[in-house]
PDB file of N, H, CA, C and O in Angstrom:
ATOM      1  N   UNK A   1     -47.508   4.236  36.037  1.00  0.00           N
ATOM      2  CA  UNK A   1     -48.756   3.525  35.866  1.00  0.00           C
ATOM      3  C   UNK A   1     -48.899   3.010  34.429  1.00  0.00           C
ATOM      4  O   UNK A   1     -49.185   1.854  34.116  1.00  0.00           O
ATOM      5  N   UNK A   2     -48.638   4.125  33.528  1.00  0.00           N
ATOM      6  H   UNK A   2     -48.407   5.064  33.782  1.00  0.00           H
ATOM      7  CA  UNK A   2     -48.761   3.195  32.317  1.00  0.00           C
ATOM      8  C   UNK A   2     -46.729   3.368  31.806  1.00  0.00           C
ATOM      9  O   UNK A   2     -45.861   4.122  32.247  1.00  0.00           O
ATOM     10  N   UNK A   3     -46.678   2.133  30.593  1.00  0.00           N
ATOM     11  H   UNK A   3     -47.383   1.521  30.235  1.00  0.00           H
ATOM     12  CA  UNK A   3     -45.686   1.945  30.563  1.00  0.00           C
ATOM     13  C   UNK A   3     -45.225   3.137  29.250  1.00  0.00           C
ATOM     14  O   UNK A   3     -44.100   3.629  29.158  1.00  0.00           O
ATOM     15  N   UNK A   4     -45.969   3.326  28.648  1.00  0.00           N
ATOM     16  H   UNK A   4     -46.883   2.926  28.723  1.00  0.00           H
ATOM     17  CA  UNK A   4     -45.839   4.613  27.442  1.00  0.00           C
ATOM     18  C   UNK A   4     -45.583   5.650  28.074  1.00  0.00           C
ATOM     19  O   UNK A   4     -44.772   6.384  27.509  1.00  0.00           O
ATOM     20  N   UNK A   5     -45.964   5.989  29.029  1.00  0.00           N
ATOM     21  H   UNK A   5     -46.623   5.392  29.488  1.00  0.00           H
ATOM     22  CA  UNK A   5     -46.179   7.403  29.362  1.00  0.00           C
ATOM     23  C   UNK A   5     -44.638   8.073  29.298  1.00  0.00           C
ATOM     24  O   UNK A   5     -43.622   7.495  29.684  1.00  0.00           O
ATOM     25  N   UNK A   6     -44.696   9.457  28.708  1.00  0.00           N
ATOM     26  H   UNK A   6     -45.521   9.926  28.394  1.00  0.00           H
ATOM     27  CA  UNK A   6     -43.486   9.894  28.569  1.00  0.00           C
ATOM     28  C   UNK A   6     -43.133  10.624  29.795  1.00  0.00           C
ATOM     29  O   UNK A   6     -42.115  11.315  29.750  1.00  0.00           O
ATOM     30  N   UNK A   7     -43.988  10.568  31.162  1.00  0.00           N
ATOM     31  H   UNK A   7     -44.815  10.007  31.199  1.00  0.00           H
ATOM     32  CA  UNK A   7     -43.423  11.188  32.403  1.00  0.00           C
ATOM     33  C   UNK A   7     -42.755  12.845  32.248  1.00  0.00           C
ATOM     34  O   UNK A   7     -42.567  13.573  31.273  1.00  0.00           O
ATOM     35  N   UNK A   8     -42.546  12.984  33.540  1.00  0.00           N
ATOM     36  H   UNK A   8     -42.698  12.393  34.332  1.00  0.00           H
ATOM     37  CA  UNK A   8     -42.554  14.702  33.935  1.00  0.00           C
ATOM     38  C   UNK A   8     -40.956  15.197  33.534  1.00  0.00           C
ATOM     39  O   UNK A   8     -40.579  16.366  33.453  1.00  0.00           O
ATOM     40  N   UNK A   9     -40.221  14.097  33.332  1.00  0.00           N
ATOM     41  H   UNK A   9     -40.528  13.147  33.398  1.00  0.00           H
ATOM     42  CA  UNK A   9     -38.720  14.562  32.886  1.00  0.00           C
ATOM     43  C   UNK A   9     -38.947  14.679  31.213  1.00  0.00           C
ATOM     44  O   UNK A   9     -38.231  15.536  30.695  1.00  0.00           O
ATOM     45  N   UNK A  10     -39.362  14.336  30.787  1.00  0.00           N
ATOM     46  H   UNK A  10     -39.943  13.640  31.208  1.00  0.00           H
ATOM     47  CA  UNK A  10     -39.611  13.791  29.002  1.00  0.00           C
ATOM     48  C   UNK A  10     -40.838  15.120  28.620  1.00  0.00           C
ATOM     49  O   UNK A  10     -40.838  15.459  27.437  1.00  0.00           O
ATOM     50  N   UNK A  11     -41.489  15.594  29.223  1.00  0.00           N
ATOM     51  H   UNK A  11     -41.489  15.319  30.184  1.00  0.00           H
ATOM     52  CA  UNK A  11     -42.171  16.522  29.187  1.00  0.00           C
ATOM     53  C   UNK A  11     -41.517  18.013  29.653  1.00  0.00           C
ATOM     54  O   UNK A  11     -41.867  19.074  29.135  1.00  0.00           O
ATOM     55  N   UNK A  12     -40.902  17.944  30.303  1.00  0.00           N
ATOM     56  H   UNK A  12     -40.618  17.083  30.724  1.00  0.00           H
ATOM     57  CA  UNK A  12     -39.966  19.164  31.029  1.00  0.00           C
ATOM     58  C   UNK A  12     -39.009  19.336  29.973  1.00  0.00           C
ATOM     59  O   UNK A  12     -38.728  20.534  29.933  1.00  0.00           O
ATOM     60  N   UNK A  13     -38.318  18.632  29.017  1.00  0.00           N
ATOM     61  H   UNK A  13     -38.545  17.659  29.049  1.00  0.00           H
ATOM     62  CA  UNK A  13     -37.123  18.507  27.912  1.00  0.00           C
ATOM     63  C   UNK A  13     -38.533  19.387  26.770  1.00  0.00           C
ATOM     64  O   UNK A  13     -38.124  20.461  26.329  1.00  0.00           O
ATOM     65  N   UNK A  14     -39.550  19.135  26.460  1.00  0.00           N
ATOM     66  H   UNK A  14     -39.882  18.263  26.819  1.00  0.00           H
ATOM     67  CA  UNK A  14     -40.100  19.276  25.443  1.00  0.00           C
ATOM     68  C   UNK A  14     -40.619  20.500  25.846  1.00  0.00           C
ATOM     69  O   UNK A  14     -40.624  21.221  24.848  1.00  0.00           O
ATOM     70  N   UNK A  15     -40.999  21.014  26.678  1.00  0.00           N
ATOM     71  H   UNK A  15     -40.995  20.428  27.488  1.00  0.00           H
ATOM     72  CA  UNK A  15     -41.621  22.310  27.432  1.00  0.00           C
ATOM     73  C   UNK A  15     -39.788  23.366  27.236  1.00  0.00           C
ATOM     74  O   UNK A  15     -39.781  24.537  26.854  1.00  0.00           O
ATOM     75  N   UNK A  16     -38.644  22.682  27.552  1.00  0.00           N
ATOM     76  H   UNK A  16     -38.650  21.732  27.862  1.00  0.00           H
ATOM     77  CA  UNK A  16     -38.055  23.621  27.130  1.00  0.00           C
ATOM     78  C   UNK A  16     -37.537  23.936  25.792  1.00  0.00           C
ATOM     79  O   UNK A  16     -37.187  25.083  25.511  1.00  0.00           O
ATOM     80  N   UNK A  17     -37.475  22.975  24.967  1.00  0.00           N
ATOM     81  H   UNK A  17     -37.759  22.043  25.196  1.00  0.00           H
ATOM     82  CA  UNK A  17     -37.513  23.314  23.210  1.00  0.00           C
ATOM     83  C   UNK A  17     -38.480  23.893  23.168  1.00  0.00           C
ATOM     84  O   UNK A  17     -38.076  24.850  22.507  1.00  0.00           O
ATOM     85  N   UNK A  18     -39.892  24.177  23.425  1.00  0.00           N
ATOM     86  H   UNK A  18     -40.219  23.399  23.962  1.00  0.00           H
ATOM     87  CA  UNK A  18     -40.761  24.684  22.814  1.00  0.00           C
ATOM     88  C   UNK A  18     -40.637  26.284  23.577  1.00  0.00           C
ATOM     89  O   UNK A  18     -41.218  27.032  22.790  1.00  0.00           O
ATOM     90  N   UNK A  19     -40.190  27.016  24.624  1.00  0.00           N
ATOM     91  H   UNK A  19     -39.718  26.408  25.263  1.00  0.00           H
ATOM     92  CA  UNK A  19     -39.803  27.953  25.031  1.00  0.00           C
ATOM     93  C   UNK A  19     -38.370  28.415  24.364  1.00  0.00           C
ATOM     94  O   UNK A  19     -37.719  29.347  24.835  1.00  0.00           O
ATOM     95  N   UNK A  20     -38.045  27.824  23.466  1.00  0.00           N
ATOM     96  H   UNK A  20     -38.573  27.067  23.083  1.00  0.00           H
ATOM     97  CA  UNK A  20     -36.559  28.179  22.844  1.00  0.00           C
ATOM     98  C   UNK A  20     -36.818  28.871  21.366  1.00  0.00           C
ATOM     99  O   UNK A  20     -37.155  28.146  20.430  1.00  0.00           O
ATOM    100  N   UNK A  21     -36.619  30.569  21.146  1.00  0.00           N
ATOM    101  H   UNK A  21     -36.345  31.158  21.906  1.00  0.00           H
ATOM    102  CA  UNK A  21     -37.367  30.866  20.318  1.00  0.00           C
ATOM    103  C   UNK A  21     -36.350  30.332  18.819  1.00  0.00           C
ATOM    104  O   UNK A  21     -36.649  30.419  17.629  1.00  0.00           O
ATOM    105  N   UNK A  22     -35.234  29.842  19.397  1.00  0.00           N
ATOM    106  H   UNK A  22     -34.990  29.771  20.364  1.00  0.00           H
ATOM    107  CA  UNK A  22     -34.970  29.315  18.007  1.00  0.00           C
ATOM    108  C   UNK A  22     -35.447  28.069  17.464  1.00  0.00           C
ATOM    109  O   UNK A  22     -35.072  27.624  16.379  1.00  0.00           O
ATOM    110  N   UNK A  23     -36.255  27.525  18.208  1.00  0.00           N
ATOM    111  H   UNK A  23     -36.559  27.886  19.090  1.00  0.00           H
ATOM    112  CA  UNK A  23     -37.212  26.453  17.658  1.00  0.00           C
ATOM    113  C   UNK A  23     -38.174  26.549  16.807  1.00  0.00           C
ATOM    114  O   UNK A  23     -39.280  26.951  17.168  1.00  0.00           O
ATOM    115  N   UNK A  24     -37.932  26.221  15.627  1.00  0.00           N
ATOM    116  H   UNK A  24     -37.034  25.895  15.334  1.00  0.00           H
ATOM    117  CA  UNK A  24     -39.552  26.787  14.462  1.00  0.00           C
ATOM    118  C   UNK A  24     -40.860  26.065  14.693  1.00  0.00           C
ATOM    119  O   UNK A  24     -41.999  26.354  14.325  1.00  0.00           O
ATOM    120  N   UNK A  25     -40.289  24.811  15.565  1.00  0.00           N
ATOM    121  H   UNK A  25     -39.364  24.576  15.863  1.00  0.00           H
ATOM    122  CA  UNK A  25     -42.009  23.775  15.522  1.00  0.00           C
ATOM    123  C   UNK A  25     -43.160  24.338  15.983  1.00  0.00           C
ATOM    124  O   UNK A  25     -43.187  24.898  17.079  1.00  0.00           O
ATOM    125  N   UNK A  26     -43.984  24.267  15.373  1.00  0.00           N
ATOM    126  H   UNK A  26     -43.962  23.812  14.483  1.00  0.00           H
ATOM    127  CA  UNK A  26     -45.137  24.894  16.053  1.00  0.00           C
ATOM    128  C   UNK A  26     -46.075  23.719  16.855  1.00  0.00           C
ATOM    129  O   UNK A  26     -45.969  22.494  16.923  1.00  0.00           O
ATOM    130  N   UNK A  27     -47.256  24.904  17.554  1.00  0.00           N
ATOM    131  H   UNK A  27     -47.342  25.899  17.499  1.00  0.00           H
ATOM    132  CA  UNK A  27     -47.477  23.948  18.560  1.00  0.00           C
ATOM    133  C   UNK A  27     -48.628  22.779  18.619  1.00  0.00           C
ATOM    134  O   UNK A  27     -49.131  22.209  19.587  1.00  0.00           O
ATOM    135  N   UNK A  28     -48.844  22.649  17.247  1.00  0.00           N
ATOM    136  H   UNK A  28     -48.436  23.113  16.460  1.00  0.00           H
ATOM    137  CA  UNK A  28     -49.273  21.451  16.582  1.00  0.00           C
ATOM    138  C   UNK A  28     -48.159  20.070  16.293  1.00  0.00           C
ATOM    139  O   UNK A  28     -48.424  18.872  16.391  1.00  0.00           O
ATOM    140  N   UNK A  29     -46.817  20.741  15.900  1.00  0.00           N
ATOM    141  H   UNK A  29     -46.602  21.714  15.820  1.00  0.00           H
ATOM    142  CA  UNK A  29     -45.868  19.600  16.139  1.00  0.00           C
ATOM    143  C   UNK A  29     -45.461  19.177  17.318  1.00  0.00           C
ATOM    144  O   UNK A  29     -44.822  18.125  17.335  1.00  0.00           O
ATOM    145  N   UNK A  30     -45.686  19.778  18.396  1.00  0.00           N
ATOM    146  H   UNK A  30     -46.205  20.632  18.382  1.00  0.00           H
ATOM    147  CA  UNK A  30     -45.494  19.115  19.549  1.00  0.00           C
ATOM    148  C   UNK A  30     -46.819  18.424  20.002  1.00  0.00           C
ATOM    149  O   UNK A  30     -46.806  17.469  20.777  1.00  0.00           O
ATOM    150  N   UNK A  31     -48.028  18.983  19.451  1.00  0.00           N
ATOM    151  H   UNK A  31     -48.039  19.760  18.821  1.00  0.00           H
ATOM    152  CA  UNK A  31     -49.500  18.131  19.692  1.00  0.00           C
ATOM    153  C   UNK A  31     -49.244  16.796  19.102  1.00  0.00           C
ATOM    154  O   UNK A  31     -49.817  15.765  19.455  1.00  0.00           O
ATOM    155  N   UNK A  32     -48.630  16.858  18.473  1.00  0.00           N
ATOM    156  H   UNK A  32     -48.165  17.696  18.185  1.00  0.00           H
ATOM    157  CA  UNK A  32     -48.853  15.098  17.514  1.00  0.00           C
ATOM    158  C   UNK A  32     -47.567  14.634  18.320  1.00  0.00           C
ATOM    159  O   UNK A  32     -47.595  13.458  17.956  1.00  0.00           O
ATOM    160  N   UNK A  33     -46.549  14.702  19.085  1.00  0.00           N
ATOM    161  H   UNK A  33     -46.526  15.657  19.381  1.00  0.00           H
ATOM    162  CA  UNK A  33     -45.875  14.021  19.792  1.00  0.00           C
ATOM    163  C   UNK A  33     -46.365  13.722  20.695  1.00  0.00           C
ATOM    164  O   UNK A  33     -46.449  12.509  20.889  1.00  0.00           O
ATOM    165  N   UNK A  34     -47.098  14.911  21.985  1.00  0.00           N
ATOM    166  H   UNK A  34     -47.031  15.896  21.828  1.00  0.00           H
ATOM    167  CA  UNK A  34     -47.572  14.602  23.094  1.00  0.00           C
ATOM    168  C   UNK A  34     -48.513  14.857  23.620  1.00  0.00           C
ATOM    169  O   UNK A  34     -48.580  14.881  24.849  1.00  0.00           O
ATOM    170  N   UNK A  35     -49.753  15.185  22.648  1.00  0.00           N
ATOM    171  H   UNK A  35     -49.699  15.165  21.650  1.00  0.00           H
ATOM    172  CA  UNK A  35     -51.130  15.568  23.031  1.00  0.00           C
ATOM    173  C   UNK A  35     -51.719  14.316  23.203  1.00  0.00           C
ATOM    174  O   UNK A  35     -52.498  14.224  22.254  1.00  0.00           O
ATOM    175  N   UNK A  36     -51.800  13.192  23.942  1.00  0.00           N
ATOM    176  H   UNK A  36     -51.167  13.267  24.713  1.00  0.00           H
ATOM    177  CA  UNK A  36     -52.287  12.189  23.983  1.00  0.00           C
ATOM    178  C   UNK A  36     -52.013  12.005  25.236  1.00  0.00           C
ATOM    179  O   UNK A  36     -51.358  12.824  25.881  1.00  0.00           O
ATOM    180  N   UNK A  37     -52.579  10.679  25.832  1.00  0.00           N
ATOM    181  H   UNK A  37     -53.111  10.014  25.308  1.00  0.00           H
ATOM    182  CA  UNK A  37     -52.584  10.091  27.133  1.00  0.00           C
ATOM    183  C   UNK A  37     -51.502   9.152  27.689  1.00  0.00           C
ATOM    184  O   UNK A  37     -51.490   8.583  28.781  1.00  0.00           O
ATOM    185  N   UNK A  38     -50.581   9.115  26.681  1.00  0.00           N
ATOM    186  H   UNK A  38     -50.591   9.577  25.794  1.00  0.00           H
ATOM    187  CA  UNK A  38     -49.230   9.072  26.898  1.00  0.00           C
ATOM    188  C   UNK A  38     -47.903  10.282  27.020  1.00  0.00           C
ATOM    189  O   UNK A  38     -46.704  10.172  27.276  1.00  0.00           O
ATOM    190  N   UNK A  39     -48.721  11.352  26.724  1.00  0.00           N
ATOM    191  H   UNK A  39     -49.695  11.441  26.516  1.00  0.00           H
ATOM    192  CA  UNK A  39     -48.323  12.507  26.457  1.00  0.00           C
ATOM    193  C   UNK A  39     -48.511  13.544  28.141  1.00  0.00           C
ATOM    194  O   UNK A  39     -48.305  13.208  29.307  1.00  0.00           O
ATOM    195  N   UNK A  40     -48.949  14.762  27.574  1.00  0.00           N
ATOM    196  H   UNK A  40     -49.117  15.035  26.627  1.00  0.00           H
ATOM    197  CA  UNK A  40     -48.825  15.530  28.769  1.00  0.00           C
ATOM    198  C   UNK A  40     -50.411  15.791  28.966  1.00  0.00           C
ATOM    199  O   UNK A  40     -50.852  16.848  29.416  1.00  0.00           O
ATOM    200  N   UNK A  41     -51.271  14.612  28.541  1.00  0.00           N
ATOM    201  H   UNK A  41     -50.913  13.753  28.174  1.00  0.00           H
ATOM    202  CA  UNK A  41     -52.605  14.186  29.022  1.00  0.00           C
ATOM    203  C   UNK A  41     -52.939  13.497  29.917  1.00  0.00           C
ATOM    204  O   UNK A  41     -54.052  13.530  30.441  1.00  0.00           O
ATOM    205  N   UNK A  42     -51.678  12.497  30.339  1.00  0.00           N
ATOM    206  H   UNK A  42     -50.773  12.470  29.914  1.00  0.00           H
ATOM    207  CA  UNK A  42     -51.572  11.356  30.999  1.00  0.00           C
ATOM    208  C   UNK A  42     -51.132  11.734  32.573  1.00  0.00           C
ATOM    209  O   UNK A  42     -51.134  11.061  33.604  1.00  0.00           O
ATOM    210  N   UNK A  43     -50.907  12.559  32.400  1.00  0.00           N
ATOM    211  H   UNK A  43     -50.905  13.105  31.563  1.00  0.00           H
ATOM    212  CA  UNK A  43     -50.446  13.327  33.779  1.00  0.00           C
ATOM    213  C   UNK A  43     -51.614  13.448  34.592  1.00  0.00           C
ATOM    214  O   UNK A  43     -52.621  13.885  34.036  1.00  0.00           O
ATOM    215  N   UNK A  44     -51.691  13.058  36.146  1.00  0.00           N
ATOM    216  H   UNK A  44     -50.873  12.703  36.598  1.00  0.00           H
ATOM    217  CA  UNK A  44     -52.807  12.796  37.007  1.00  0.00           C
ATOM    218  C   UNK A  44     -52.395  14.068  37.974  1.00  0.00           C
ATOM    219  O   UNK A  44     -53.001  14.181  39.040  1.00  0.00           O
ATOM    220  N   UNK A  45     -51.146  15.246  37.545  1.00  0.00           N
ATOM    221  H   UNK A  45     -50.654  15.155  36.679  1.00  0.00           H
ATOM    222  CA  UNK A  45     -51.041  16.598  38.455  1.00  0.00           C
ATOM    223  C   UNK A  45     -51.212  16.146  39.993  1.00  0.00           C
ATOM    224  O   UNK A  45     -51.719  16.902  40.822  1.00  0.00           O
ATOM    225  N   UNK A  46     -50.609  14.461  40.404  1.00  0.00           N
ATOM    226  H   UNK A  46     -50.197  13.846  39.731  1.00  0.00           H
ATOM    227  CA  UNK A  46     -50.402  14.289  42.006  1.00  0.00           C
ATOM    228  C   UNK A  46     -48.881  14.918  42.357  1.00  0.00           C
ATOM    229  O   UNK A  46     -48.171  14.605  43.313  1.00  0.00           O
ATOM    230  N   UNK A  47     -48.643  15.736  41.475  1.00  0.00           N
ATOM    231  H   UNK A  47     -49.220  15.990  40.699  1.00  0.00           H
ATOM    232  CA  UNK A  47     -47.070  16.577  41.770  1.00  0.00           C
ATOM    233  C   UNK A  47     -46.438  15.555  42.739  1.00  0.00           C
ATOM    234  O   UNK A  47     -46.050  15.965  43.833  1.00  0.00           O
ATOM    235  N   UNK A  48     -46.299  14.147  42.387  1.00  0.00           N
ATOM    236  H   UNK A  48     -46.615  13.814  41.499  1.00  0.00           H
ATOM    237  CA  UNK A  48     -45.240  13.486  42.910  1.00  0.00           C
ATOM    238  C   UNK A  48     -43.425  13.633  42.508  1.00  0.00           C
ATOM    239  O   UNK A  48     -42.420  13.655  43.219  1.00  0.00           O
ATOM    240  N   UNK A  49     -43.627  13.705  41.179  1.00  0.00           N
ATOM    241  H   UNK A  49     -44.443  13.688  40.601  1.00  0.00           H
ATOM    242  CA  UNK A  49     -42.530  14.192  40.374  1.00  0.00           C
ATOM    243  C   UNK A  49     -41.786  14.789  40.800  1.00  0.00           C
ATOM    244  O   UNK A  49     -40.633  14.390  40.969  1.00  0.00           O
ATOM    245  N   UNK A  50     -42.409  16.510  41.266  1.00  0.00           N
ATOM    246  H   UNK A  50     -43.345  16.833  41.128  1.00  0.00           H
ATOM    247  CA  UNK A  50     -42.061  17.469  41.895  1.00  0.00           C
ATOM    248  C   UNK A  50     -41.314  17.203  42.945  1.00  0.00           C
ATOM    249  O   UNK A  50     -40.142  17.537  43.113  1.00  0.00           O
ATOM    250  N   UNK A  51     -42.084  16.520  43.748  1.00  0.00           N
ATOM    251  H   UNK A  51     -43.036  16.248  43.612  1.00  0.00           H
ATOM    252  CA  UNK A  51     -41.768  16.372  45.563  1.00  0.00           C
ATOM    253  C   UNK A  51     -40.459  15.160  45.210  1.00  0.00           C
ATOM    254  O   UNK A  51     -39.630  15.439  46.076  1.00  0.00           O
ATOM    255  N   UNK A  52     -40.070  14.372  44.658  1.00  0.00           N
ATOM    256  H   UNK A  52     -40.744  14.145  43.954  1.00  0.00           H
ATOM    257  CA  UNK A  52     -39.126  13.871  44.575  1.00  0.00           C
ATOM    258  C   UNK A  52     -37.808  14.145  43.638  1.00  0.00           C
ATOM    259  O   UNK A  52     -36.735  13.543  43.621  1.00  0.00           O
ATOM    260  N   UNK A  53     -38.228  15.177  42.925  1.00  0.00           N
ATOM    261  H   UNK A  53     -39.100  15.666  42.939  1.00  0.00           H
ATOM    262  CA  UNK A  53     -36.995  15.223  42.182  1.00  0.00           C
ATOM    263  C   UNK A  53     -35.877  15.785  42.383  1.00  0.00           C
ATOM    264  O   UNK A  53     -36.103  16.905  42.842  1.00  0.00           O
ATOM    265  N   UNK A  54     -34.772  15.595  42.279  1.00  0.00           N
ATOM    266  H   UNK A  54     -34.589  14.686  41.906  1.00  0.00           H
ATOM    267  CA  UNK A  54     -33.329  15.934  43.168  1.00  0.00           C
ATOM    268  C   UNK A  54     -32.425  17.691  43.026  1.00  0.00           C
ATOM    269  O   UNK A  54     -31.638  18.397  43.656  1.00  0.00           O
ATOM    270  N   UNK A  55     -33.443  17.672  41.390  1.00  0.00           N
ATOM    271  H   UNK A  55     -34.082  17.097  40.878  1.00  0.00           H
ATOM    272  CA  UNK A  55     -32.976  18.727  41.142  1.00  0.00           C
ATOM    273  C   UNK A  55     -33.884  20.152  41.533  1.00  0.00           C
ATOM    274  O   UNK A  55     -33.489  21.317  41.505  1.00  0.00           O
ATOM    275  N   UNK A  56     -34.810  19.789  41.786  1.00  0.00           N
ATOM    276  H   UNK A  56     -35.131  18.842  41.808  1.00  0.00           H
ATOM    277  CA  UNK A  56     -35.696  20.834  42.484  1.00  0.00           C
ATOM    278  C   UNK A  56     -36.439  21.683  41.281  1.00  0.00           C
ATOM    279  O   UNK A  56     -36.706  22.858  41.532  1.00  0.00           O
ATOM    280  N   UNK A  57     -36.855  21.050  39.740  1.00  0.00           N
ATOM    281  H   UNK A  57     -36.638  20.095  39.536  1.00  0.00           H
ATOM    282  CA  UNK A  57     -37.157  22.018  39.432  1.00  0.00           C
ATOM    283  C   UNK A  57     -38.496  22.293  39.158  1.00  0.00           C
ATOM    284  O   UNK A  57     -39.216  22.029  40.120  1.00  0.00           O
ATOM    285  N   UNK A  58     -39.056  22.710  38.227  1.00  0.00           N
ATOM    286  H   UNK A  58     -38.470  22.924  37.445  1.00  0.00           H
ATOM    287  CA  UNK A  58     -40.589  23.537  38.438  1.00  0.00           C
ATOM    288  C   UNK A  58     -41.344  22.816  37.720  1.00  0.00           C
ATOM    289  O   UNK A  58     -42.125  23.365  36.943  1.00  0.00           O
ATOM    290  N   UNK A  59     -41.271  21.276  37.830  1.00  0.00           N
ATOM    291  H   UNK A  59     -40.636  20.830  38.461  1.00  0.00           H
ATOM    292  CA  UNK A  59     -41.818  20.310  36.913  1.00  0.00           C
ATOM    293  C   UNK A  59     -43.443  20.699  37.004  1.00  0.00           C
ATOM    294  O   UNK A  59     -43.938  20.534  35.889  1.00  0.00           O
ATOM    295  N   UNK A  60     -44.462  21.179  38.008  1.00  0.00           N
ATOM    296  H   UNK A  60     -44.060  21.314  38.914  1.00  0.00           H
ATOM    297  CA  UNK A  60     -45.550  21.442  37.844  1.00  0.00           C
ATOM    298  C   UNK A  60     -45.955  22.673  36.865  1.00  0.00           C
ATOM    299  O   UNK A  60     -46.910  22.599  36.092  1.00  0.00           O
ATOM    300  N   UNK A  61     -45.135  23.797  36.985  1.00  0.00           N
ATOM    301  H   UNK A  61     -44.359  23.857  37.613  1.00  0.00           H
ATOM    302  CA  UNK A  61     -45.080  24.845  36.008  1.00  0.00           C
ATOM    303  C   UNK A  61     -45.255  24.754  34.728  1.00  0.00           C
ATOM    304  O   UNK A  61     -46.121  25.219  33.987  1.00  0.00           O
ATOM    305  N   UNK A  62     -43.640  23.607  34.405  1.00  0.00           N
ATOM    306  H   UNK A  62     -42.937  23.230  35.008  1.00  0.00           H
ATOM    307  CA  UNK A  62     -43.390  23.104  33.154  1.00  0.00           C
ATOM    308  C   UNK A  62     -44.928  22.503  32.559  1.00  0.00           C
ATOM    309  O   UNK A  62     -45.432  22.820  31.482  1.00  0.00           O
ATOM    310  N   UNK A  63     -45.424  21.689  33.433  1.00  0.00           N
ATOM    311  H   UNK A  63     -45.014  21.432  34.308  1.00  0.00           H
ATOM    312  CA  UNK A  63     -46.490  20.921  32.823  1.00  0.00           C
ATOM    313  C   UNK A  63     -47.548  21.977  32.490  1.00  0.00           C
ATOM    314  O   UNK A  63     -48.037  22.133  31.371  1.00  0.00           O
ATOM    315  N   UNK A  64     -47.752  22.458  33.237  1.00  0.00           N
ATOM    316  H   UNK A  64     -47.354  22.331  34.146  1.00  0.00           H
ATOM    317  CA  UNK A  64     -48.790  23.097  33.276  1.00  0.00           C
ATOM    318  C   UNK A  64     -48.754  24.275  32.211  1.00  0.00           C
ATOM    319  O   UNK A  64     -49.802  24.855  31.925  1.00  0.00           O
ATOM    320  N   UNK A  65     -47.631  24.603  31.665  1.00  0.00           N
ATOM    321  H   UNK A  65     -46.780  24.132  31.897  1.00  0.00           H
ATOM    322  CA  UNK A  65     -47.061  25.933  30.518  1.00  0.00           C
ATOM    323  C   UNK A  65     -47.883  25.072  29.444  1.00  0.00           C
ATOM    324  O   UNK A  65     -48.862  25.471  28.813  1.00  0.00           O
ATOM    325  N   UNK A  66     -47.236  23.711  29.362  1.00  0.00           N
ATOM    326  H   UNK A  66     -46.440  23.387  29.875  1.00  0.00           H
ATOM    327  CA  UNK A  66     -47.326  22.474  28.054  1.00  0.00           C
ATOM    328  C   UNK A  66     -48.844  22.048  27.808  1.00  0.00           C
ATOM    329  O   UNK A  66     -49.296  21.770  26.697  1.00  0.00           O
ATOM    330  N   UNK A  67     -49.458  22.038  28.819  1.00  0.00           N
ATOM    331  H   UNK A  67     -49.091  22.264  29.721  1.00  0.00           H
ATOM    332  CA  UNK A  67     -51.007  21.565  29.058  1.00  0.00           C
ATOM    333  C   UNK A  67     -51.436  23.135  28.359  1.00  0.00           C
ATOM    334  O   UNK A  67     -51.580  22.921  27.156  1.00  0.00           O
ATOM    335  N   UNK A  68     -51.539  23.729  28.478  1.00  0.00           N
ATOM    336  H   UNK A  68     -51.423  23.903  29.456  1.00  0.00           H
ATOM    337  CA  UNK A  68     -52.019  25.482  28.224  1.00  0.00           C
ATOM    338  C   UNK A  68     -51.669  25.383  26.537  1.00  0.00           C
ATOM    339  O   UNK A  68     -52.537  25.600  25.692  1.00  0.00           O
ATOM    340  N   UNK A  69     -50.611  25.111  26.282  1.00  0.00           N
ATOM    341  H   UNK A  69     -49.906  24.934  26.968  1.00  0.00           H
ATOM    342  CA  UNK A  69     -50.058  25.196  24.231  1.00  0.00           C
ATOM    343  C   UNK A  69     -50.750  24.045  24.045  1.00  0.00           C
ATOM    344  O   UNK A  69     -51.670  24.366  23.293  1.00  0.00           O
ATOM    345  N   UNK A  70     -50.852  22.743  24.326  1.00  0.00           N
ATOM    346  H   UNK A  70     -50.105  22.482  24.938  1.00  0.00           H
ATOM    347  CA  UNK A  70     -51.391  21.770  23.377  1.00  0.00           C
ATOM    348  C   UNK A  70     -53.229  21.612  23.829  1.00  0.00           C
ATOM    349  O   UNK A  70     -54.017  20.987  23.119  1.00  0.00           O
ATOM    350  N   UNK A  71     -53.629  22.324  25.135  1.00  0.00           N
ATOM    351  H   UNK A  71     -52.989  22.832  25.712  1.00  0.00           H
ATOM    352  CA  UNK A  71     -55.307  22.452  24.702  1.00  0.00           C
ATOM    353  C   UNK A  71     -56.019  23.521  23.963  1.00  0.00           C
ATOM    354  O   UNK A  71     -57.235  23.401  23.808  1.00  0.00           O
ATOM    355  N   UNK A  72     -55.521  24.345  23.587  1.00  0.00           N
ATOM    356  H   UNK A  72     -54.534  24.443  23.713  1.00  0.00           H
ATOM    357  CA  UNK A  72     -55.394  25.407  22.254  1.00  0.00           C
ATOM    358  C   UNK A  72     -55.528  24.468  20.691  1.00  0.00           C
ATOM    359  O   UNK A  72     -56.540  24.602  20.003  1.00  0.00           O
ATOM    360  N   UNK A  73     -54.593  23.701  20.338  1.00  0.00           N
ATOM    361  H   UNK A  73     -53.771  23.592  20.897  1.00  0.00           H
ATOM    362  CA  UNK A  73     -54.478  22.757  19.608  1.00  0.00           C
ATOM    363  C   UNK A  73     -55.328  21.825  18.999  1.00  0.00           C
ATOM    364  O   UNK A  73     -55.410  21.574  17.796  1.00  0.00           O
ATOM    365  N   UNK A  74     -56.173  21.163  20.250  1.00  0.00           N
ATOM    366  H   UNK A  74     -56.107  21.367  21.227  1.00  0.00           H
ATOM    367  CA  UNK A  74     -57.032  20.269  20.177  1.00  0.00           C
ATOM    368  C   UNK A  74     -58.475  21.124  18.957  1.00  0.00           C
ATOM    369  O   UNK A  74     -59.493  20.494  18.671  1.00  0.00           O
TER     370      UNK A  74
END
């Protein structure tokens, strides 16, 4: 829908760096990448993503881990 949007694969990559404890960013540096409405704000949770993706994985989880660290943030 929008053309910015960094979608449920681009969010699932960033949900797993930020679960990687050798990652130092904190979760303000991932707020200024994707706390916005291009970000993992922009997400309308119609778990279409989910239902089509080939690899089967827990893209609603993922989001939903990522939504939980960056509304803390705000």
């Amino acid at each position: 829908m929008r053309k910015a949007f960094v979608g449920a694969v681009g969010l699932n990559k960033i949900a797993r760096f930020r679960l990687d404890p050798r990652d130092s960013r904190s979760d303000a540096d991932y707020y200024e990448l994707i706390g916005d409405d291009n970000g993992v704000f922009g997400c309308m949770s119609l778990l279409g993503c989910q239902d089509i993706c080939p690899k089967e994985l827990p893209l609603s989880t993922q989001l939903a881990f990522i939504r939980r660290k960056m509304a803390f943030v705000c």
